[in-house]
N, C-alpha and C positions, 0 to 999 in steps of 0.2 A: 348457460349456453350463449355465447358469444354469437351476435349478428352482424352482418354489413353485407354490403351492395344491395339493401333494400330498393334503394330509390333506380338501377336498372334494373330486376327484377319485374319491378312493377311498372315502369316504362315499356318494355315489352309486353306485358301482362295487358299493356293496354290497347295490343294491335288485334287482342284475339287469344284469348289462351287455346282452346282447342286446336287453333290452326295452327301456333307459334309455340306449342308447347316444346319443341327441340330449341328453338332461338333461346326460348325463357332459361332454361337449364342454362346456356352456354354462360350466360348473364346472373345470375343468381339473386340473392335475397340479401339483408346484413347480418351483417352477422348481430334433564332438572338432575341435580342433584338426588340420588339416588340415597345415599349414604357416605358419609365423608369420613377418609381417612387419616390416619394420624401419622405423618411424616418422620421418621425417626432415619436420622444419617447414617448411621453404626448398620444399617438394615442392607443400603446397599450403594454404591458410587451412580451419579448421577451427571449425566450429561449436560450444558449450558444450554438454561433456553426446557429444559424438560423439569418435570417435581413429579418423581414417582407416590401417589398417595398412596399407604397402606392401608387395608380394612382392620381392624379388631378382630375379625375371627381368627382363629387357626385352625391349619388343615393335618397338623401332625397327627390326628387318630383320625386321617381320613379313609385309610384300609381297615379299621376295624369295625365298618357298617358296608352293610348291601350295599352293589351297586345302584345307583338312582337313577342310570337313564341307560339307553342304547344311543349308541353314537355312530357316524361314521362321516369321515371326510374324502373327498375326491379330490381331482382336478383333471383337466383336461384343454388339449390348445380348439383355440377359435378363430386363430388369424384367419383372415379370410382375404383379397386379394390387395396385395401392397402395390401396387402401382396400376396407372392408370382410373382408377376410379376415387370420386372424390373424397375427402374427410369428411367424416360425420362431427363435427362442433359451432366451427367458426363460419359455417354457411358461407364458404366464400370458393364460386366456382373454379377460381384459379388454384385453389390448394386440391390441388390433385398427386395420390402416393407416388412416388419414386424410390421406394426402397422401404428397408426394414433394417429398428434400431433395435426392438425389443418384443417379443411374442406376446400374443396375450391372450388372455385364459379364464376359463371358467373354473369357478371353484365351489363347490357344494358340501353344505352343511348340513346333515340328517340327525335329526334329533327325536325319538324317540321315547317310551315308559317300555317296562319289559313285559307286563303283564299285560296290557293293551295294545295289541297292534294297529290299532287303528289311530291311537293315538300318536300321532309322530307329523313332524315337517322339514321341509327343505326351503335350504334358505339359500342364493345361488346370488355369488358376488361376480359379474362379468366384467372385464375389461373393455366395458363401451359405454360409448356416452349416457345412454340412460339403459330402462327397459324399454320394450315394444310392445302393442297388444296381437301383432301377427307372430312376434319372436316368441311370446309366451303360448298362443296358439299351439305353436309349432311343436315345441315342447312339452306340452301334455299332452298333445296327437302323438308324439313319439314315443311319449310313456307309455301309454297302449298298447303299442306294437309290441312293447319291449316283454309282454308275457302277465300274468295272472299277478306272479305276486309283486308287480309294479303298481299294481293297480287300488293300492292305497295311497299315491300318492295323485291331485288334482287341482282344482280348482282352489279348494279352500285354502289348502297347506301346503302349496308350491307358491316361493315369494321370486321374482327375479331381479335382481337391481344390477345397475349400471354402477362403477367409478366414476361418471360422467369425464373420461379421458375425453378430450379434444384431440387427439392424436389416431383415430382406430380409422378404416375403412368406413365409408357412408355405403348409401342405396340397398338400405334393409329394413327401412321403417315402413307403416301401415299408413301411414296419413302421406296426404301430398304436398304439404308446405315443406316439409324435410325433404323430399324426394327432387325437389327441383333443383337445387344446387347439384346433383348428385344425376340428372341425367337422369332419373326413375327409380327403378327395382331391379336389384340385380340379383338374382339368384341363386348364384354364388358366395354373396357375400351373407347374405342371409340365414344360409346351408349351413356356413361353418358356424355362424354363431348357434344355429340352434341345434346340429349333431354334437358340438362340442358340451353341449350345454347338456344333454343327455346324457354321453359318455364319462363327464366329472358326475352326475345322480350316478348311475349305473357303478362308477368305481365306490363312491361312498355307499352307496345300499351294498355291495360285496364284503365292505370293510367291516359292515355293521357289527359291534362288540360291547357287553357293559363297560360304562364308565362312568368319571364323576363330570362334572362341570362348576367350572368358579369362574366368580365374575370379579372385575376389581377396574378402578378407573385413574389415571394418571392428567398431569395437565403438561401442555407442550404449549410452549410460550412462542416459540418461533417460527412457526410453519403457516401461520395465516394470519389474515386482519380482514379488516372489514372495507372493500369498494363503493359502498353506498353510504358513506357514514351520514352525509345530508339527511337520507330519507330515517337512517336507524334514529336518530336524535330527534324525527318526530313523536315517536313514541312516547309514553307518558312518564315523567319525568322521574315520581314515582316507582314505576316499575323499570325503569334502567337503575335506579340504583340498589335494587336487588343482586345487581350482576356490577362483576369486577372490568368487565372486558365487553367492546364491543360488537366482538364476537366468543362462539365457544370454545372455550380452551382446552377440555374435559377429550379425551379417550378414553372411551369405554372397551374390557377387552371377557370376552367369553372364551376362559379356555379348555378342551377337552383331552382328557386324561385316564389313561386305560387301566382298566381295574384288574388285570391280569399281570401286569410286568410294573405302573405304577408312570411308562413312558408317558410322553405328553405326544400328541397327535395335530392338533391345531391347534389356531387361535385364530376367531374371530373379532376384529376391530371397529368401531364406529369415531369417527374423526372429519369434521368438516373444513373444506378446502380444495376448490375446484380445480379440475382438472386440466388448468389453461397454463402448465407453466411453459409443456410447450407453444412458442410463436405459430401466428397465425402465418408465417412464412416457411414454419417448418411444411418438410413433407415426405418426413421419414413417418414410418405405422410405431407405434407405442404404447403402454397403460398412462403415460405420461408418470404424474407423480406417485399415484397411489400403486401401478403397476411397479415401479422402482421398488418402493417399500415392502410389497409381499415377496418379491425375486429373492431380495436382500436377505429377509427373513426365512424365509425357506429355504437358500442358501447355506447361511448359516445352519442351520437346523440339520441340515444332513453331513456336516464338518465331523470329519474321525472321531473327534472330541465329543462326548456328550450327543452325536447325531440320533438322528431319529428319521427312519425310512417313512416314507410318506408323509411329512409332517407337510400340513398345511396351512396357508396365511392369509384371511381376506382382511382386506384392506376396506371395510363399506366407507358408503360415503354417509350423511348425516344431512343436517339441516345446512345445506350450502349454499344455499341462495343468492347471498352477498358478500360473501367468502370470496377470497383470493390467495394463490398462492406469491404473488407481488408482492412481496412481506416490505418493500425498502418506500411503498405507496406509489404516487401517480404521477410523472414530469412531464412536461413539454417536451417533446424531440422537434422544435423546431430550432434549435440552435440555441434560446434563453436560459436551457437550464432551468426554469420557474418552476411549481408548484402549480398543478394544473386548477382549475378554478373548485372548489369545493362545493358549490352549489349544483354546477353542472357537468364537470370533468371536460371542460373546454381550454383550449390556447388559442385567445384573443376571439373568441367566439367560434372556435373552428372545436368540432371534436377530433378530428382526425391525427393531430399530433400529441392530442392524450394518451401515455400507454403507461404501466404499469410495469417497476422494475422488479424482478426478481432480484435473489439475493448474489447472483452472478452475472448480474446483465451484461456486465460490459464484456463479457464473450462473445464473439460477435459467430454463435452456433444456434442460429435459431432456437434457443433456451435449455439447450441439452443439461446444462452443466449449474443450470439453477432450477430446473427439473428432476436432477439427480440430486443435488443439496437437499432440496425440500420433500422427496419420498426419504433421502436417509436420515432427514429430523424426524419424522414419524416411523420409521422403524428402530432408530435407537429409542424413542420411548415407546415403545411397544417391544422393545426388547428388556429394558429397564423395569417395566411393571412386570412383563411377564419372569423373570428372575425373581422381584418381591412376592410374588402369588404362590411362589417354590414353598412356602413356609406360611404365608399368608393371604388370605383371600376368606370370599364370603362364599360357599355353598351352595347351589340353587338345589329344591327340591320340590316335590308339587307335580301337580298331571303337565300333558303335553296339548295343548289345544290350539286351532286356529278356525277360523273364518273369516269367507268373502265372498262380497257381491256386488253387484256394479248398479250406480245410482247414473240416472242422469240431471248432470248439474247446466243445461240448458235451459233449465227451469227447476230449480231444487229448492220449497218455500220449507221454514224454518221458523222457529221460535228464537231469534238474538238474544244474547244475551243479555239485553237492555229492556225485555219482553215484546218489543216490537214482532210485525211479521214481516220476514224479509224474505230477497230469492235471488235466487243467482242468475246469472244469464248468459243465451249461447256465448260461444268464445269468439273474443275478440281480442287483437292487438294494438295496441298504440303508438302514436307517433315516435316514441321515446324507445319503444322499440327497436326503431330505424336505428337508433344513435348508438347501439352495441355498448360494449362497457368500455373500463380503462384496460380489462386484459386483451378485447378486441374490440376498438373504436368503429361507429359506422361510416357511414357517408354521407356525400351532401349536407345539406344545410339542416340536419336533421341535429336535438340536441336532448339529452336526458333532464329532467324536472320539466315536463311540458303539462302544463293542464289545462283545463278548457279552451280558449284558439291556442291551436300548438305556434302558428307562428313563422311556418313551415311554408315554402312557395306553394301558391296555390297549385299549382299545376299536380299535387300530390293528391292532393282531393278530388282530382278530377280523375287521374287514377282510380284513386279508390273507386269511385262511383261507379265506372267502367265494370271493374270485377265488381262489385254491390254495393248499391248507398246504402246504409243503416239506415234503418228506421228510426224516428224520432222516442218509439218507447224503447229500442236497442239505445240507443245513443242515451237515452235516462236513464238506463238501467246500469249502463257502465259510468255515467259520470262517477267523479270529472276526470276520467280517461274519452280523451277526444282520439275516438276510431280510426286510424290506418286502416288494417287489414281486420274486416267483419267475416273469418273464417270461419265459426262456427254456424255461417248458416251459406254458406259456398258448399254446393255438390255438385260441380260441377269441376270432371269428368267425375272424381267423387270427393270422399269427406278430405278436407284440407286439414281439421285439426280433432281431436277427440271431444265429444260433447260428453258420452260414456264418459266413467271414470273408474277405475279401479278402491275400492271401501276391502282394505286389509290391515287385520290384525292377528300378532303370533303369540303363542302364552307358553313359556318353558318353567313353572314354578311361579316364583315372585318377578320373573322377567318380562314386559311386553314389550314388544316392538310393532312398533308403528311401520308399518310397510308403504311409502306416500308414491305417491305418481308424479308428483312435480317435484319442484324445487323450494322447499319451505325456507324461508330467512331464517337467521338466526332468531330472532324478537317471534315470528311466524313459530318456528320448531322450538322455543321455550315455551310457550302459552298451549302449545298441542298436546305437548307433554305432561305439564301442569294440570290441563283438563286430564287428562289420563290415569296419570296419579291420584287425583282426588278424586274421580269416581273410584276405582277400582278401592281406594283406601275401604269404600262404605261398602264393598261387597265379600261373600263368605267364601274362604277357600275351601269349604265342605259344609255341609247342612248345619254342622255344631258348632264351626269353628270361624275367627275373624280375623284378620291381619293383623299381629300383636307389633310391639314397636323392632321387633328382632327382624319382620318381616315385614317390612313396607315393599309396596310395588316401586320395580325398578325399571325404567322405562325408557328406551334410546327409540331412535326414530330414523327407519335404513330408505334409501331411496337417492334419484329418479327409480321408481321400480314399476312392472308389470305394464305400464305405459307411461307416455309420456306428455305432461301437460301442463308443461312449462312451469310457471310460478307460483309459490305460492307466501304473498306479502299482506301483512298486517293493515288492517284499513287507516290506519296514517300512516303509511309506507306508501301506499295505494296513495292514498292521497296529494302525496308530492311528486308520481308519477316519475319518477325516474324509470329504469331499464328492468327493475324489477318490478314495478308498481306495472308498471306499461305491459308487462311480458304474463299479467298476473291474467290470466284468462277469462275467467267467469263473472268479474265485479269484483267491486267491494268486499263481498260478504263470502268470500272465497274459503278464507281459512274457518273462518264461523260455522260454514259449510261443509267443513271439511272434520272437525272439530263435532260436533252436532252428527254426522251420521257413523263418526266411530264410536263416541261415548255412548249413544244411542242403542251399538248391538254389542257393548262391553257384555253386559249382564250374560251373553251369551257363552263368556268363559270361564264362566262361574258355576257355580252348583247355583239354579235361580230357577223359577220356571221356564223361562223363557231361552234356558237352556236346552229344551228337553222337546221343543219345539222346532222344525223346519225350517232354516233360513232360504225366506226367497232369492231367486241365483239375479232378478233385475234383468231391467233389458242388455241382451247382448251387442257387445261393441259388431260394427260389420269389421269383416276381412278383405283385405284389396289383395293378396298376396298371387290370386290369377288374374286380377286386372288392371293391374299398377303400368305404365308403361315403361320401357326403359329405350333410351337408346343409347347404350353405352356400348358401344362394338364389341365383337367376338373378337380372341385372337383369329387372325385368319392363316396363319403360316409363319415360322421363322423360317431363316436361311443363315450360313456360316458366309464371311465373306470368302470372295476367291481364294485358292490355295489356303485356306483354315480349315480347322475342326469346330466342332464345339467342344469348348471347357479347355481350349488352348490357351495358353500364355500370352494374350498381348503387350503387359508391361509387367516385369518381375519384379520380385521386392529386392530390396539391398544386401550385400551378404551380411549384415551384421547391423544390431542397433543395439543402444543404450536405452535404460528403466529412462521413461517419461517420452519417449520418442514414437512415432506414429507407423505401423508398417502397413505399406498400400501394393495392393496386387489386381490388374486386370485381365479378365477373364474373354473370352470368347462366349456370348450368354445366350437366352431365350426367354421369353414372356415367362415370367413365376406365373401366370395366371393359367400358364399350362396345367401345373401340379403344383398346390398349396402347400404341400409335405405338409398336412397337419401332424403331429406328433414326432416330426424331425424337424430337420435343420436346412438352411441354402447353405452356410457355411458353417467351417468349421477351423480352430486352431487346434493342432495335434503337437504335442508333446515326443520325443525320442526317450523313452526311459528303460533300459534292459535292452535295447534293442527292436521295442515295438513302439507304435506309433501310439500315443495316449489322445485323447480327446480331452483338451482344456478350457476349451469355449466354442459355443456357439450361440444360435442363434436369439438363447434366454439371457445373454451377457449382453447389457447397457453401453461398453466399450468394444465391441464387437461389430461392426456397421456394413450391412449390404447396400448397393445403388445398383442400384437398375438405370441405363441408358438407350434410347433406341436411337440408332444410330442412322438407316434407313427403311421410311414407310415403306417404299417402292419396293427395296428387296428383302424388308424383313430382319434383316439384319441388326443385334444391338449389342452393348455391352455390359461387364458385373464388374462393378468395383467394389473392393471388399479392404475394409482400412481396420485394423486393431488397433485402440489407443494404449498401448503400454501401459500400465500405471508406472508412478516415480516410487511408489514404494516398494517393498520388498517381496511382494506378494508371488509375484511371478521368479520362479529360480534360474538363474541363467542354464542354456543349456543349446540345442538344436529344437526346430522348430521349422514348422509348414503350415501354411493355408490352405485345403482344400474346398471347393466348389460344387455343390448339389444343384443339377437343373434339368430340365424336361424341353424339348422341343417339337413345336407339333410340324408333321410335315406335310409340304405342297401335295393339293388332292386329292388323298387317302384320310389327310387328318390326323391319322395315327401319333400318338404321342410316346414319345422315347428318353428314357433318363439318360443320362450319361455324366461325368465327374469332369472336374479340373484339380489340377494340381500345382502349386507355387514352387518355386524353387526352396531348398532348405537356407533357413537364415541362422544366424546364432543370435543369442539375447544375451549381452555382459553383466 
């Protein structure tokens, strides 16, 4: 999660938060190896940049045994409101929505035994920045409602994870450091993610049917590198060279497939690489990259050809940390052209003109188009493994279990792995913080690698102090991270950052997934894993029986999920303090701690004693979600101008265009924040075929583009600009063609809100 405007945030911060809390918002903050396969060409054609690995098993006599598990996949929309309210990534109050490029959505995954009902989990990939601990609240309060037999699904074995998109709607998080760029809590934006976020559970509990599950992992060479390579190369020399890359190259892909007809239904992904390809300049709503790649893939998947109705795609995210999708590295934009500095991702001492190019940069579309590049390098290899698993893949089998409980890591003491006794400490941030990455640089003279004096004008400290000095055993306990912002002991109006933590783990067979709340590094999510795998190797998958070598534990690690709490960096990561070390919240012994109380209640998904025993639930996180403030305005009225309608023609498109050419149409519009249309569209392309109009695109299509303008405060009045980018290839058949317009407008008074249409004139496509 990209920062900047730290240093006015906290200028403000320093006149008074309680009384300044509207001023503060306007100003903001800154932003293992499982099993390896054997590669064989003849097996299946491969894309540049991807290597499909195949397993050794085969699945050809996989109908002639019982089904092994109950399955079901949902989906459901979450968009919640695209304009006016700010984005939830890059903390930067001025990136406030104006339109919509792409929907975005919740997708759940229910997994199941058939003989044990109780045994089962849900695993919920959402198009936003992270998890939440009120969004996840929200969603097991709604399970409840939802009748009796929902009511196996909870605390334990409900996981929720973010794509960590930088592109979605903000002002829906629990804590109040996110909340300030964002104007508060809005509760709308919050709504959709969490009814949507039921409604994809509810569709997959409906779906539920035996099937199998296979798992199988691929490497994509192209889709990410590593933004922190300074701090990765602290790490010990030794165990970097265990690994090829310095970061993970590996997609893992779980896919579900119906024991009834043989069709395939989903496929679940784990692939690390942050969600920043779009710019912090953008300010269209999107899944950014990972939302591209499940569209793509689902897309496909429902083509005449080989389709399959409901098939669905999540895209999780993985150990992201210091991941980027800037695949081309980090330049100077200040006219040099250079190589920004490696130590600390500065130009001439400035971070500011540090940025990270994608693989389209020079499009000057706030990163649309290297946005799209890089979800469609992870869905072609995720389309490429999933064709080799057709014939080959590895089998899961085994009970279904999960548990979770929440630790607090304000003080979390521990046995280290060196035998020492260590502990964690409230949360804090550091100055390196301030300085955002190369995908969003911060401000001021603030700069990544800072450790003990940051170096930083004084005047920053004085800040701090303002909002709370650390204590001198705070300040020991985090070295040598020299403290910014000491949020984990700020409640004032309340918690700024989570002390609670979310302790989740999932078990499908030989499968465990690490369910994490932060953001582990890559070097972080290898060693978590590692731990993982070699406990679980020494435990019994039933009273008689032990993990033979056909079956080792297979272990991915899904998250930001269930909340959010920032980093999670290796103690010589930590140590060089960069923007992940900085952003790592509870000390040094972070992952140690984190490491330490999963491996700790592993035995509990095992046949063990300590299975058969009660897991305590820990203290519970608080909920702000009736006391958050917000002040992000109501609509209070549209109006048409003079002599108009709504949904009239202001500017009509051309009679005719050519494949690779742009068609733009203006609309007569109204606040979207009237009606979300979750489960529909604002726009639409219709098709002329027989005589009736067909629907060809809308609002799930990447080239499809709504904008929203308001035109006038005073009278309400504003406009929808709706632009299809053609593609140049052949995809689209020539023909007749329209744009139509979906909008609601609330009126003077009464309030009353009213849908009404627009309609473009007809063009032809050559």
């Amino acid at each position: 999660m990209a920062r900047s405007h730290v240093a006015a945030a906290l200028a403000i911060a320093s006149l008074g938060l309680l009384i300044t809390f509207h001023l503060i918002s306007q100003f903001g903050l800154p932003d293992v190896g499982f099993f390896r396969f054997s590669y064989d060409s003849d097996d299946i054609t491969t894309t540049p940049g991807q290597i499909p690995l195949l397993p050794p098993t085969s699945q050809s006599a996989v109908f002639n045994h019982e089904p092994v598990y109950l399955l079901g996949v949902g989906k459901a929309d979450i968009t919640g409101p695209v304009v006016e309210i700010n984005m939830m990534g890059y903390a930067d109050p001025n990136q406030v929505g104006s339109g919509l490029r792409q929907r975005l959505y919740s997708r759940a995954f229910i997994v199941g035994t058939n003989d044990k009902p109780e045994e089962r989990i849900v695993y919920l990939v959402l198009d936003t920045q992270s998890g939440d601990t009120a969004v996840r609240y929200g969603i097991l309060e709604g399970l409840k409602e939802l009748g009796p037999e929902y009511g196996l699904y909870g605390k334990s074995n409900v996981a929720v994870t973010g794509t960590h998109s930088h592109s979605g709607p903000g002002a829906w998080l629990n804590y109040l450091l996110p909340q300030i760029t964002s104007k508060g809590f809005e509760r709308q934006s919050y709504q959709a993610i969490v009814d949507g976020a039921l409604l994809s559970i509810k569709r997959a509990h409906e779906s539920l049917a035996p099937g199998y599950l296979s798992i199988g992992e691929t490497e994509i060479h192209d889709a990410n590198i590593n933004r922190s390579p300074f701090a990765y190369l602290a790490n010990p020399e030794q165990e970097r060279r265990k690994y090829k890359h310095e970061v993970d190259k590996t997609m893992q892909m779980l896919k579900f497939q119906s024991a009834e007809d043989g069709k395939e239904r989903g496929v679940l992904t784990w692939f690390p690489v942050h969600g920043t390809s779009m710019l912090g300049n953008n300010t269209l709503i999107s899944g950014d990259n990972k939302g591209v790649a499940a569209v793509l893939f689902e897309k496909d998947m429902q083509s005449p050809v080989g389709g399959s109705d409901g098939f669905v795609a999540g895209f999780s995210q993985a150990n992201v940390g210091d991941t980027s999708p800037n695949v081309l590295g980090a330049y100077c934009e200040d006219g040099s052209g250079e190589k920004c500095s490696f130590e600390d991702s500065t130009c001439g001492g400035r971070t500011q003109p540090c940025h990270g190019r994608g693989p389209m940069f020079r499009e000057a579309d706030e990163g649309a188009s290297s946005c799209f590049e890089i979800g469609q390098r992870q869905y072609l290899g995720a389309k490429a493994l999933y064709l080799a698993m057709a014939t080959k893949g590895k089998l899961l089998s085994g009970p279904v279990r999960s548990l979770h409980t929440y630790r607090d890591f304000s003080n979390y003491t521990f046995q280290h792995p060196n035998g020492s006794i260590v502990s964690t400490c409230p949360a804090a941030l550091g100055y390196s913080f301030a300085a955002g990455t190369t995908d969003g640089p911060g401000a001021f003279d603030f700069k990544q690698n800072n450790t003990g004096s940051p170096g930083a004008n004084p005047l920053w400290s004085i800040v701090r102090n303002f909002l709370r000095e650390p204590s001198e055993s705070q300040k020991a306990c985090h070295y040598p991270k020299p403290i910014l912002l000491d949020v984990g002991e700020i409640e004032r109006p309340y918690l700024w950052t989570p002390n609670i933590v979310d302790i989740q783990i999932l078990r499908i067979g030989q499968l465990l997934i690490i369910v994490s709340p932060g953001e582990a590094t890559t070097m972080a999510g290898r060693r978590w894993k590692e731990e993982i795998a070699a406990s679980a190797s020494t435990l019994t998958l039933s009273p008689s029986t032990t993990y033979n070598e056909q079956d080792l534990p297979i272990v991915v690690l899904g998250g930001p999920a269930n909340s959010y709490t920032h980093y999670i960096a290796t103690e010589e990561e930590y140590g060089i303090q960069r923007y992940e070390g900085a952003s790592t919240l509870y000390g040094p012994h972070t992952l140690n701690a984190y490491i330490n109380a999963t491996t700790s209640l592993l035995p509990r998904l095992f046949s063990s004693p300590e299975s058969q025993l009660p897991l305590e639930p820990g203290p519970e996180p608080p909920i702000h979600t009736n006391i958050s403030y917000n002040f992000n305005l109501a609509v209070r009225f549209d109006r048409a101008p003079f002599f108009k309608h709504f949904g009239q023609v202001v500017t009509d498109v051309a009679p005719s265009y050519r494949r690779g050419e742009t068609v733009r149409v203006t609309f007569v519009g109204a606040n979207p924040r009237n009606n979300l249309l979750l489960e529909g569209t604002f726009v639409a392309v219709e098709h002329r075929k027989g005589g009736v109009w067909v629907t060809v695109r809308d609002d799930s299509d990447w080239d499809l583009v709504y904008r929203w303008r308001r035109t006038s405060t005073v009278l309400g009045t504003s406009e929808v600009e709706v632009s299809w980018e053609i593609g140049a290839g052949g995809e689209i058949p020539g023909g007749l063609y329209r744009v139509r317009y979906f909008g609601d407008q609330k009126s003077w008074g009464s309030g009353a809100v009213e849908a009404f249409e627009g309609v473009s004139g007809v063009f032809g496509i050559e």
